[in-house]
C-alpha positions as CSV (number, residue, x, y, z in Angstrom):
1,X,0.0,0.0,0.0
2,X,2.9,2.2,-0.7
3,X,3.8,4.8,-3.0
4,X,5.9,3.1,-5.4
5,X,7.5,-0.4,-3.8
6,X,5.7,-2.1,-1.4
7,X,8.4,-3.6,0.6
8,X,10.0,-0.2,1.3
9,X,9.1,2.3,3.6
10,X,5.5,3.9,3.5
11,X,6.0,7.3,1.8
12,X,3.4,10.2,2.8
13,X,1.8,11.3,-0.2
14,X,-1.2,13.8,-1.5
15,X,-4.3,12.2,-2.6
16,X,-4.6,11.4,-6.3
17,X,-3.6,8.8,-8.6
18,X,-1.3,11.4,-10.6
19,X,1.0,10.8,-7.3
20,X,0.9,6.9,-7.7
21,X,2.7,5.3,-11.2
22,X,0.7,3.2,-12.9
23,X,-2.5,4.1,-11.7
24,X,-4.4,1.7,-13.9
25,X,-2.9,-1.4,-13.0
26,X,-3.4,-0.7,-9.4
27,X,-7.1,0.2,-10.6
28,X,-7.3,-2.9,-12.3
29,X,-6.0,-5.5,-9.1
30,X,-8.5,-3.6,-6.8
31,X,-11.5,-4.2,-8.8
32,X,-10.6,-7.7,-9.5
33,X,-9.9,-8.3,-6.0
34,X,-13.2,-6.6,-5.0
35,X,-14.8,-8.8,-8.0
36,X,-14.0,-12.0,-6.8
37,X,-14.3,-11.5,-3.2
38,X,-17.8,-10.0,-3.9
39,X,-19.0,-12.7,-5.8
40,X,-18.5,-14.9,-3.1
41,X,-20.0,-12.9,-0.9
42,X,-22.9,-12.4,-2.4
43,X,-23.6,-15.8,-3.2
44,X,-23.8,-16.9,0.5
45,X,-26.3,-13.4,0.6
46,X,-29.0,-14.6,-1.5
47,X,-28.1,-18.2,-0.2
48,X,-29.0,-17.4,3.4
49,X,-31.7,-15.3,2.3
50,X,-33.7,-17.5,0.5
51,X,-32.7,-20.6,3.0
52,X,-34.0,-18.3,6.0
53,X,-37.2,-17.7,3.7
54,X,-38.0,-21.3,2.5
55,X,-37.3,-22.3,5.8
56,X,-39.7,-20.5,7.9
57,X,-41.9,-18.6,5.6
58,X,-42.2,-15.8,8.1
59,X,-41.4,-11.9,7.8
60,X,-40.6,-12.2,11.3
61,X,-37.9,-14.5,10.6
62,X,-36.9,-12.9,7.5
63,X,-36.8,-9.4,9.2
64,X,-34.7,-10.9,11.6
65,X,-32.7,-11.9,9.3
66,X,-32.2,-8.4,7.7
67,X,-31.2,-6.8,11.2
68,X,-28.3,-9.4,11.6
69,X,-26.7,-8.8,8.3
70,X,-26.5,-4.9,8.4
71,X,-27.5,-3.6,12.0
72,X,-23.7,-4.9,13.1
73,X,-22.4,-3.3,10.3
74,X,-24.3,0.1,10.9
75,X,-22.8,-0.1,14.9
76,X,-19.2,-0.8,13.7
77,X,-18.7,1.0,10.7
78,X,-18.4,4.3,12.6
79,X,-15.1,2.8,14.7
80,X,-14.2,1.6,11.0
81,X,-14.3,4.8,9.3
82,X,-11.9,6.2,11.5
83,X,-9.6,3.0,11.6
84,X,-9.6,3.7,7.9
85,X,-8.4,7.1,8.5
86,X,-5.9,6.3,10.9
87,X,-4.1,3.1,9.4
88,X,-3.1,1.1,6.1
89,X,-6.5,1.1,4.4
90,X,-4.9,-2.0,2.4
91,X,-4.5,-3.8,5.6
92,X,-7.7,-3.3,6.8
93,X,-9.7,-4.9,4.3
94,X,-7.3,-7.7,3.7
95,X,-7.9,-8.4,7.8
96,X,-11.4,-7.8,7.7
97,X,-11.9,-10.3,4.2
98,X,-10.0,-12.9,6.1
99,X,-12.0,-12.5,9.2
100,X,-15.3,-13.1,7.5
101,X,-13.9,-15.9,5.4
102,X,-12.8,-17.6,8.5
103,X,-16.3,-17.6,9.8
104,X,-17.9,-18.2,7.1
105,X,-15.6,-21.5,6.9
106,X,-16.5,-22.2,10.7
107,X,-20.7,-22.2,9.5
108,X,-19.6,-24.7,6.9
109,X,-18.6,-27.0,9.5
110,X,-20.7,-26.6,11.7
111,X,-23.5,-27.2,9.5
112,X,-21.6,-30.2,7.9
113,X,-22.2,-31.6,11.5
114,X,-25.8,-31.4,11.6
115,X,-26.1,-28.2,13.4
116,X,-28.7,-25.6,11.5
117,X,-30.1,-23.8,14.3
118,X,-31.6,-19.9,13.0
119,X,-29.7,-18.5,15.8
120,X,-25.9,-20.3,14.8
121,X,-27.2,-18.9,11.4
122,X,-27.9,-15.2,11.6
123,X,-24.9,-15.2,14.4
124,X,-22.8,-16.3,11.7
125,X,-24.4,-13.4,9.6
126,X,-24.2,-10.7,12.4
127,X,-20.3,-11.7,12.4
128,X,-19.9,-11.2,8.8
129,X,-22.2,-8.0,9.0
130,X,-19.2,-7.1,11.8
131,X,-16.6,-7.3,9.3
132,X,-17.8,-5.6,6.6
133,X,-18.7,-2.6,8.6
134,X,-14.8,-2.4,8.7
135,X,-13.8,-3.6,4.9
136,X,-16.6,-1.4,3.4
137,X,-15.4,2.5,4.7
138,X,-12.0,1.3,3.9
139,X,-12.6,0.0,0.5
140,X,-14.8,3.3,-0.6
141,X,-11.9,5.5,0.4
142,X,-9.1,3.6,-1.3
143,X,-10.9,4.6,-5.1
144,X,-10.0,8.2,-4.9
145,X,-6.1,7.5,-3.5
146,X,-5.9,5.0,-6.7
147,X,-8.0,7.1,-9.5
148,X,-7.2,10.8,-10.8
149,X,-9.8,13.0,-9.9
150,X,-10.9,13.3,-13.4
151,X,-12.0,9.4,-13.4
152,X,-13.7,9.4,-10.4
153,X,-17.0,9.4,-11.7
154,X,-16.2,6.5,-14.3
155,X,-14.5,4.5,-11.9
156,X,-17.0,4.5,-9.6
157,X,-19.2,3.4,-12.7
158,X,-16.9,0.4,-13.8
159,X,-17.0,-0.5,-10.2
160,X,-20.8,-0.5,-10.0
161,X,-21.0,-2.5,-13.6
162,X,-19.0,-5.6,-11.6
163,X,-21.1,-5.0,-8.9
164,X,-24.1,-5.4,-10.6
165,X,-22.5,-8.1,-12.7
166,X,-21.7,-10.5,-9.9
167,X,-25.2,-9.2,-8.8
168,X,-26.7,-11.3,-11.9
169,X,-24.3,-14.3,-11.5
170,X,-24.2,-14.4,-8.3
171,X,-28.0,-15.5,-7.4
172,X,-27.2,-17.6,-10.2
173,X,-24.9,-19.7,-9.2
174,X,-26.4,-19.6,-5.9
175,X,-30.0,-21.0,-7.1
176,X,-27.4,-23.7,-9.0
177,X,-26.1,-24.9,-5.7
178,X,-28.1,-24.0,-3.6
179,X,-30.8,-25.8,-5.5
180,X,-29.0,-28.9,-6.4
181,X,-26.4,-29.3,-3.2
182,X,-27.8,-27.3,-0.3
183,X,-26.5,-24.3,1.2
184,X,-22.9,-26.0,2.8
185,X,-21.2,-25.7,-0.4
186,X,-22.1,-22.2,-1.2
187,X,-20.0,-21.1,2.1
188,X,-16.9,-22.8,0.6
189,X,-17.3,-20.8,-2.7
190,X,-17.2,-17.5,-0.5
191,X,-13.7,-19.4,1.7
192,X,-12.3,-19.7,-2.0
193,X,-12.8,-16.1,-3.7
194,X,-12.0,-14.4,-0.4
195,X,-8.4,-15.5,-0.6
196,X,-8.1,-15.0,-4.2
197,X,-9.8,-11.4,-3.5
198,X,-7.0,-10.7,-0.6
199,X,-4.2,-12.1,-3.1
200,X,-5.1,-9.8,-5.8
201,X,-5.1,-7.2,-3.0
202,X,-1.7,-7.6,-1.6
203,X,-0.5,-6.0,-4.8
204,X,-2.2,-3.1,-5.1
205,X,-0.1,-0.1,-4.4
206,X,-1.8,2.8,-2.3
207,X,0.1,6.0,-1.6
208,X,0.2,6.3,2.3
209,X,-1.8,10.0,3.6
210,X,0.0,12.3,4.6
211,X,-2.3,13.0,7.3
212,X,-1.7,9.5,8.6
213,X,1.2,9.5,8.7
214,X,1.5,12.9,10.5
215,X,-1.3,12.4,13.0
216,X,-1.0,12.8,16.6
217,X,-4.4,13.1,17.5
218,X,-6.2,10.1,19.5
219,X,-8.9,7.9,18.3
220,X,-11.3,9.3,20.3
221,X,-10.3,12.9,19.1
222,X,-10.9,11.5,15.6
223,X,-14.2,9.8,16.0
224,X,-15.3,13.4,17.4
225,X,-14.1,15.3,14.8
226,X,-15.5,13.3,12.1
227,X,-18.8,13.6,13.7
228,X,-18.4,17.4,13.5
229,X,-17.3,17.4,9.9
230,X,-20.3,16.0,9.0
231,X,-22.6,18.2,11.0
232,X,-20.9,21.2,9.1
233,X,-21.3,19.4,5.6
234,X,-24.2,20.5,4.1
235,X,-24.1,18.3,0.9
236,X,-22.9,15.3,3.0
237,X,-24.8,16.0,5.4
238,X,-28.4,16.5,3.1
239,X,-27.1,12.8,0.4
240,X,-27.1,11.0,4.1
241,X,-30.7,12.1,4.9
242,X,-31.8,11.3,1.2
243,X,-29.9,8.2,1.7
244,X,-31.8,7.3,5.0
245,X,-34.9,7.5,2.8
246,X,-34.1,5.7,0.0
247,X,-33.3,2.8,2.3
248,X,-36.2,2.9,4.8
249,X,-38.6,3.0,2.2
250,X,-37.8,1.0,-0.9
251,X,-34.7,-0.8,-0.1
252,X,-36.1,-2.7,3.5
253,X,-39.4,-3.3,1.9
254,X,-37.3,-5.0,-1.1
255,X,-36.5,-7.5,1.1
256,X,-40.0,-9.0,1.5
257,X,-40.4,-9.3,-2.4
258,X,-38.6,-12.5,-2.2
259,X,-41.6,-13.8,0.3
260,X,-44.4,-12.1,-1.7
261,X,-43.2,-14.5,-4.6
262,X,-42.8,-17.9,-2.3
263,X,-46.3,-16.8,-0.8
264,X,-48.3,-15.4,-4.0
265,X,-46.5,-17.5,-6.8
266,X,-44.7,-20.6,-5.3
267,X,-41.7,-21.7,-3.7
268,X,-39.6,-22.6,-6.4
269,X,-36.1,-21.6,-6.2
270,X,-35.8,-20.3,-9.8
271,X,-38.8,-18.1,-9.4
272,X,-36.5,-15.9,-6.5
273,X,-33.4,-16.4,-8.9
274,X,-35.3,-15.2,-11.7
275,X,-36.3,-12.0,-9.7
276,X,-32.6,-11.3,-8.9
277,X,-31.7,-12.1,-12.1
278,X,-34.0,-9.2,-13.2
279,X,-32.8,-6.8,-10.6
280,X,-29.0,-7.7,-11.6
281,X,-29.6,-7.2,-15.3
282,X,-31.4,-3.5,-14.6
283,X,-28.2,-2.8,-12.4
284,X,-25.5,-3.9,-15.5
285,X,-27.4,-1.6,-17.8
286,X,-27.3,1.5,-15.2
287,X,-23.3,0.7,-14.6
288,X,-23.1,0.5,-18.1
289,X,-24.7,4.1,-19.2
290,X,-23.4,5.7,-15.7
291,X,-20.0,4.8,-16.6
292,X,-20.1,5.8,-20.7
293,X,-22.7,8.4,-21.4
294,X,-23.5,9.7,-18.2
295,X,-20.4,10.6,-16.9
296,X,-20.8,14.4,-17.2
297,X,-24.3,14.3,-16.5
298,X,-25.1,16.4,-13.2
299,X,-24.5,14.2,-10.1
300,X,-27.1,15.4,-8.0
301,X,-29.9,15.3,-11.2
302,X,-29.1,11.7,-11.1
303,X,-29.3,11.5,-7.6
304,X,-33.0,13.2,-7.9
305,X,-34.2,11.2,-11.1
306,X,-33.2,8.2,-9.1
307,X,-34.6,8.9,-6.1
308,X,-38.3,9.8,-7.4
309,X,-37.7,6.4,-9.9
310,X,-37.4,4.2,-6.7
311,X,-40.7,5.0,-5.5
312,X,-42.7,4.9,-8.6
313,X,-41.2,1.6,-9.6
314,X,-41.8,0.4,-5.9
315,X,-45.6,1.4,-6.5
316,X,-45.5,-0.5,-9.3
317,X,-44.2,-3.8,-7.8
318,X,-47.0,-3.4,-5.4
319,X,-49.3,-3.4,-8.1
320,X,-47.8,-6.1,-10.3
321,X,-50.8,-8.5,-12.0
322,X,-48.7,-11.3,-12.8
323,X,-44.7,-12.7,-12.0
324,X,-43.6,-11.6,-15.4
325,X,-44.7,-8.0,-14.7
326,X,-43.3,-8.1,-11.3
327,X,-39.9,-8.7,-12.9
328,X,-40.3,-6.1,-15.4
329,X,-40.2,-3.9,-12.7
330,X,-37.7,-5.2,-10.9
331,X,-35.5,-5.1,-13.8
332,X,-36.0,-0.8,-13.8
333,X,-35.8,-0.4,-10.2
334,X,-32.2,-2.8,-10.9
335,X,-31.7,-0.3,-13.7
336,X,-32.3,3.0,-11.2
337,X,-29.4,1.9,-8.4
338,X,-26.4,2.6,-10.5
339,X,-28.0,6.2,-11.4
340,X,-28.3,6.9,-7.7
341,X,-25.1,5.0,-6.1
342,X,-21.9,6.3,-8.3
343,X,-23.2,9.8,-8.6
344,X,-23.6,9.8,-4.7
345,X,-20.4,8.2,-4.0
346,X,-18.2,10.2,-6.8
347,X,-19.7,13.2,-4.7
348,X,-18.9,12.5,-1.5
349,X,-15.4,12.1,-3.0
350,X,-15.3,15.4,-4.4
351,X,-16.5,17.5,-1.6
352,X,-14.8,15.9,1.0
353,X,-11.2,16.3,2.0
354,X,-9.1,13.2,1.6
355,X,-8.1,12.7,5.4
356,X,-12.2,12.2,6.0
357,X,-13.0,9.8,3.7
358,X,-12.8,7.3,6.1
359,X,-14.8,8.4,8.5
360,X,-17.7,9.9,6.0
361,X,-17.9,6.6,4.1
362,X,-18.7,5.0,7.6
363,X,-21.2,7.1,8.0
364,X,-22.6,6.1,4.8
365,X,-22.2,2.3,6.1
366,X,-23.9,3.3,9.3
367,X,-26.8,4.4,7.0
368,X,-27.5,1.8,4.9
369,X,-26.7,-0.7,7.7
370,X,-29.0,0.8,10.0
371,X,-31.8,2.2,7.7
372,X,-32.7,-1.4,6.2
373,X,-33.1,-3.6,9.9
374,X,-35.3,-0.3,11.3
375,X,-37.4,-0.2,8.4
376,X,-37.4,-4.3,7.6
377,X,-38.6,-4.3,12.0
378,X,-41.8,-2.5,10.9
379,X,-42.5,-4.4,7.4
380,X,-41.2,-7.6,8.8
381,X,-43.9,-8.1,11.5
382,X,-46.5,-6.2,9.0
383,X,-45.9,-8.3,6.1
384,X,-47.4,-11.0,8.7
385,X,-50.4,-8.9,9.1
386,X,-51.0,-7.5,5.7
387,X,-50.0,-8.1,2.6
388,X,-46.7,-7.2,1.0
389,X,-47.7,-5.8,-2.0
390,X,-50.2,-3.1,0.3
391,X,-46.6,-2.4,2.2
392,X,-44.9,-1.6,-1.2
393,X,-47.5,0.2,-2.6
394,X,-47.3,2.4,0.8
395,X,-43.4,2.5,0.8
396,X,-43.4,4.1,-2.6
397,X,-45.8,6.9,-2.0
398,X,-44.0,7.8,1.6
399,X,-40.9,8.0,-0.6
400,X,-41.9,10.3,-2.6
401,X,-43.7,12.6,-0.2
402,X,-40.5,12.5,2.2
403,X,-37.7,12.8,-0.6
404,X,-40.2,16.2,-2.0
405,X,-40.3,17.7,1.2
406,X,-36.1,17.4,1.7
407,X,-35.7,18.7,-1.6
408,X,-37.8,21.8,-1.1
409,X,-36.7,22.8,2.7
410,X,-34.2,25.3,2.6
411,X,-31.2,23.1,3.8
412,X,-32.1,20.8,0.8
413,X,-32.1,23.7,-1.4
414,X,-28.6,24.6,-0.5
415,X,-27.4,21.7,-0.4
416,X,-28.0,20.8,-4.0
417,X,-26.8,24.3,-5.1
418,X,-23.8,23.6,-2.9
419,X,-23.1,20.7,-5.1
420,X,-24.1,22.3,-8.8
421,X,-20.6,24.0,-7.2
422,X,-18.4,21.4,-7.3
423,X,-19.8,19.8,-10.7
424,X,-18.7,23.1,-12.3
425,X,-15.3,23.4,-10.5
426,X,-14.4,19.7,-10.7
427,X,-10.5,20.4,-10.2
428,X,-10.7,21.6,-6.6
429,X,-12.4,19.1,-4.3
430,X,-11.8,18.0,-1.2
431,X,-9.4,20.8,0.1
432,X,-9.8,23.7,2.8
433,X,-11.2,25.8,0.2
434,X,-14.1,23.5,-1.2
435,X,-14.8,22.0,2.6
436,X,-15.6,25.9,3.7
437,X,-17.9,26.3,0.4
438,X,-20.4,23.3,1.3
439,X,-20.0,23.8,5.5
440,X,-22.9,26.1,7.3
């Protein structure tokens, strides 16, 4: 993670891929790495998912479920933000991908033994859910110490294209398995790619921050201050609340479509690999067009068009006559994530300074880790009561009401002006300068 050699001294260096030679290999190794160790990943995801689901047929179960996998991650990526800001960022997710793997391997076993109690089960995924609230503030802030500026925008498109890719494998090769071996092997596909994800890691060559490697303060002082920064940040501060939205209201009650197939159309596994299939192909073609002809399309208009797309399409899954239709729609609410997620991230980068990436990305972790158990507590136990295309019909028009009313409030009106600013004056982010212009 070094400047040039990685078995010399770290070198404190500024932010910015001009700094680093050979910026698009090191490109290149992270988002293989990332690849791999993703697909994996996310195969024991929809795995566990859909085992949880078949299992039990209960939202209570499932919405249990939900809080394992991302409130632990919501709790700890706040400590992991400001790890990321205070050590090797290289270091940290290599520890953190072996840590998960190792559990992961230990579930296998376990469950080779004849033990497949829920609560060994979502343990195991509250573990995981540990780990990545480490990996994930690390990995965000590594993409603007290995890509110029300029390419931060298409990066963080080519990065959500593989996303989205292994997002349409992945279930897959999960249904595959899953479906024809049972859940044990899929945990020894995630063992595999996480070491070949950490090996393609190892040589990745990150320039060491200068503020890292000057810093005196204390961990404490550093969780404080990033708290602060963020309170002063009015576009960071007004994309978290937007965030917060998205999630609570379209992204929890996604997580009850798989049941509203397995109760409304039938429990066979290709009918839920089918529906991520949909999702995954919407999210390739979104990757695809953020990352060639959108790239100098306004961030936050994206962020908008997305945001208002979510809830109509989430309406419309509510409404679905048939499964056919219902994967139609899933396919452009797939299509709408990229649209949202690499504009939001790309502007995050921009507007904040280097040395805070860390702790700002955990923020966005504790978000999205946080946002889907508290909304997935309330349409859990509901979808038990009522029926889950009522919930998503709901979810959609509370979306829209809620993301109209943060646009038009005066903070909301600043802050998107605040970011028309850096669109237009995309050579100076992240400095003293810019972090005055978006504080109040």
């Amino acid at each position: 993670m070094y400047a040039v050699h990685m078995d010399s001294e770290p070198t404190a260096v500024a932010i910015g891929a001009e700094s680093t030679p050979h910026w698009r290999r090191n490109v290149g190794l992270f988002l293989g790495g990332q690849t791999v160790s993703l697909f994996g990943s996310m195969i024991v995801q929809y795995a566990v998912m859909w085992y949880v689901t078949f299992e039990t047929k209960s939202g209570f179960a499932v919405a249990l479920y939900a809080v394992a996998a991302f409130l632990p991650q919501g709790i700890v990526s706040i400590f992991g933000g400001t790890l990321a800001d205070r050590m090797n960022r290289r270091v940290l997710v290599m520890i953190s991908d072996g840590t998960i793997a190792a559990v992961t391997l230990v579930l296998a076993l376990l469950m080779l033994n004849g033990v497949t109690d829920l609560w060994i089960i979502l343990l195991a995924v509250g573990v995981r859910s540990v780990g990545a609230g480490v990996q994930t503030p690390a990995v965000q802030a590594m993409i603007p110490q290995i890509a110029p500026p300029d390419q931060l925008m298409r990066v963080n498109g080519v990065f959500q294209t593989i996303q989205s890719a292994m997002a349409l494998l992945a279930p897959a090769v999960a249904g595959a398995v899953f479906g024809i071996f049972g859940i044990v092997p899929v945990f020894f596909i995630d063992v595999v790619t996480a070491a070949i994800g950490i090996l393609l890691l190892a040589f990745v060559a990150v320039p060491t921050l200068a503020s890292i490697a000057a810093k005196t303060s204390s961990y404490r002082e550093d969780l404080l201050e990033g708290m602060r920064y963020i309170g002063n940040h009015r576009v960071v501060r007004w994309l978290l609340v937007v965030f917060a939205i998205i999630f609570l209201l379209t992204v929890a009650p996604s997580f009850i479509t798989p049941l509203m197939v397995a109760r409304t159309f039938g429990t066979e596994v290709w009918m839920v690999t089918v529906l991520e299939v949909a999702f995954s192909t919407g999210m390739i073609l979104g990757g695809v067009l953020v990352s060639t002809v959108l790239t100098k399309v306004s961030r936050m208009g994206l962020i908008l068009f997305a945001s208002f797309g979510f809830a109509v399409f989430t309406i419309a899954l509510g409404l679905s006559p048939n499964l056919w239709v219902f994967y139609g729609f899933m396919f452009a609410f797939g299509l709408l994530v990229p649209l949202f997620s690499a504009p939001f991230m790309t502007l995050v980068q921009e507007t904040v300074e280097p040395g805070m990436h860390g702790r700002v990305f955990s923020y966005v972790g504790i978000v999205m880790a946080l946002a889907t158990p508290i909304g997935m507590t309330v349409f859990g136990p509901l979808a038990d009561v009522v029926s889950v295309q009522s919930l998503l019909v709901v979810g959609g028009i509370a979306t829209i009401a809620v993301v109209l009313v943060a646009v038009l409030l005066p903070s909301g009106r600043a802050a998107v002006a605040a970011a028309r600013e850096v669109e237009n004056a995309p050579d100076a982010p992240g400095g003293d300068e810019a972090g005055s212009a978006y504080s109040s």
